[in-house]
N, C-alpha and C positions, 0 to 999 in steps of 0.2 A: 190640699187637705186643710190646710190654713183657712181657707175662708169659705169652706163649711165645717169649719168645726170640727173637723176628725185629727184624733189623735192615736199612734199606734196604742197597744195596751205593756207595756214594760214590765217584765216579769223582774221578783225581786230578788235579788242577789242570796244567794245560798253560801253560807260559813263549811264549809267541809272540815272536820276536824279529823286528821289522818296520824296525827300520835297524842299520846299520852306522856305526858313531859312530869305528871305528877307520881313518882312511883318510888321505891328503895330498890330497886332491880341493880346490881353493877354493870358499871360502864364496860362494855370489852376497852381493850388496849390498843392501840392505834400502832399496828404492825407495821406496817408499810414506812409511816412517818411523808410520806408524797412522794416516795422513791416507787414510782411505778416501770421500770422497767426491769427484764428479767432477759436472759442470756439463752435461755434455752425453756422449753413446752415442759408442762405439768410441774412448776415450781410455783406458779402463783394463781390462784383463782378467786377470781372477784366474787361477787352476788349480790341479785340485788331481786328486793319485790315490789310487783307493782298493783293494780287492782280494775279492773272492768266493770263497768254500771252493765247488764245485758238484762234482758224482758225478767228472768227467770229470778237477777239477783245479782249478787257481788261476784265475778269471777276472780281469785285469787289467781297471781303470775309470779313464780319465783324465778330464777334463771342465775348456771353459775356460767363464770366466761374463764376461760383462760386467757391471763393476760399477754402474754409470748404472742399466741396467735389470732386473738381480740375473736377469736371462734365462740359460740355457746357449746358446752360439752355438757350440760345438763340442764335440767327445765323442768315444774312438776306445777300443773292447776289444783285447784279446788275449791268448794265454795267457801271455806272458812279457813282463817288464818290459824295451823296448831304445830308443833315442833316436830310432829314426823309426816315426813310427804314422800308420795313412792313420786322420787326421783329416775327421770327417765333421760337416756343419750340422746 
């Protein structure tokens, strides 16, 4: 490629911005403290969301785990992020 001339074409890096750091919203409290183990099932459940590029759009992923059994015991999609989701087992 060098010595005709050819160079790939390098696509340019993309900023993803995935919070919002500027807001008055309160902080939740930090339960846990890093004490993540737990004695016995349905005493601690994590959660976490994550997000999908797909043809259509953004797929939203939320997922709760229980920490005891590191199992997902819930999980709910949709295309936009909003404070009630039909949570499914």
């Amino acid at each position: 490629m060098r010595r005709h001339g050819i160079r790939a074409i390098m696509a340019k890096p993309r900023r993803v911005r995935t919070t919002d750091s500027r807001h008055d919203f309160p902080i939740a409290p930090n339960l846990l403290e890093r004490n993540f183990i737990t004695a016995a099932p349905n005493q601690i459940w994590l959660a976490d969301i994550t997000y999908v590029e797909t043809k259509q759009g953004w797929l939203y992923l939320a997922t709760l785990m229980d920490l005891y059994s590191r199992k997902i015991v819930g999980w709910a999609m949709a295309d936009h992020l909003a404070r009630n989701c039909q949570w499914r087992p």
